[in-house]
C-alpha positions as MATLAB code, in Angstrom:
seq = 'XXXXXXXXXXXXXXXXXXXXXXXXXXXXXXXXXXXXXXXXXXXXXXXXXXXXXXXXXXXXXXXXXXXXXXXXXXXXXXXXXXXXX';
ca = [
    -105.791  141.431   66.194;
    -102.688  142.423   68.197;
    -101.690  142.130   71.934;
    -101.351  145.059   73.285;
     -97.946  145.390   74.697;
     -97.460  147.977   77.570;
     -95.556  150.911   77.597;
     -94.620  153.328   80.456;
     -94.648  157.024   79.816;
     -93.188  159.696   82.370;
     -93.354  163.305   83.583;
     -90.657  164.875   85.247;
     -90.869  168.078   86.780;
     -87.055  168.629   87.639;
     -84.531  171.571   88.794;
     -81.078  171.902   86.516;
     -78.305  174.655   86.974;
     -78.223  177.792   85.680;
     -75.614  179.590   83.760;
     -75.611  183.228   82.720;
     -73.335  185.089   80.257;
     -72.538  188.473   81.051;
     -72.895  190.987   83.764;
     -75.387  190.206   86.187;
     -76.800  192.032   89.648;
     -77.973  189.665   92.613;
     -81.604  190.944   91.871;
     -80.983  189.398   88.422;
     -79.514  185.825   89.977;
     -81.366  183.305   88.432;
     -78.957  180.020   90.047;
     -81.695  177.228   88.797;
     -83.760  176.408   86.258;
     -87.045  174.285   86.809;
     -87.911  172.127   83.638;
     -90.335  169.675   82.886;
     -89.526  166.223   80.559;
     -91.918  163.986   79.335;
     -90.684  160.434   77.251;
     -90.715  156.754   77.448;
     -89.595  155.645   80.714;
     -86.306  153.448   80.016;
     -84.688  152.904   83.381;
     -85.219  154.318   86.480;
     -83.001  153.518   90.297;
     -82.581  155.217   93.028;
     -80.277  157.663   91.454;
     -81.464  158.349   88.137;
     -84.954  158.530   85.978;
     -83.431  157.750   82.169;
     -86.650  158.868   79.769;
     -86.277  158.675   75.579;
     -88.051  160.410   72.559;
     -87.965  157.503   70.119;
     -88.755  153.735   70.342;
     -87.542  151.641   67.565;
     -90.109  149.066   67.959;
     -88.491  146.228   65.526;
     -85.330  145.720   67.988;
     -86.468  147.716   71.558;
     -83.738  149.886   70.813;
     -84.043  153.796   72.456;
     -83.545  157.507   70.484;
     -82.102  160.809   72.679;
     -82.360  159.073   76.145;
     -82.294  162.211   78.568;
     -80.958  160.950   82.236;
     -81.841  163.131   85.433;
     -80.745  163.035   88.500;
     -83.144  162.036   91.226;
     -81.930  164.429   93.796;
     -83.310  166.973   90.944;
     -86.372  165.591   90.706;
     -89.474  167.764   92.065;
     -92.124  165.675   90.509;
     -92.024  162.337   88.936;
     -95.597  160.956   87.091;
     -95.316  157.554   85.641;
     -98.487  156.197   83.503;
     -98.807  153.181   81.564;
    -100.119  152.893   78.178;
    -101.170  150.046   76.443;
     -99.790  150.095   72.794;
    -100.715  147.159   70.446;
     -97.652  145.810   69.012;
];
């Protein structure tokens, strides 16, 4: 049997800009987006939560890392899995 080897997982509800082709009226102003990310957790400071799609497990490297901004986050959920390695 295996150790299981923890993992943290994160939700990010978040805020990005906005951009709009065309003509627009200011009923139609849309200026920011709200999204929501989920991923591995990576790294995370005081300025930045960095989440990924892909683990490669055999060297702890990281796939499509998506960094946000902490002054754009809304709502940040961090769980922890364990994962046997």
């Amino acid at each position: 049997m295996t150790q299981a080897e923890p993992k943290n997982v994160a939700w990010v509800r978040w805020f990005d800009a906005s951009h709009q082709r065309g003509e627009c009226t200011l009923d139609e102003f849309v200026p920011r987006v709200e999204l929501e990310s989920a991923g591995l957790l990576v790294h995370e400071d005081e300025e930045s939560v960095s989440i990924a799609l892909d683990s490669y497990v055999d060297d702890d490297t990281f796939r499509y890392i998506e960094h946000i901004p902490k002054v754009n986050v809304i709502e940040l959920r961090r769980f922890s899995l364990a994962v046997p390695s």
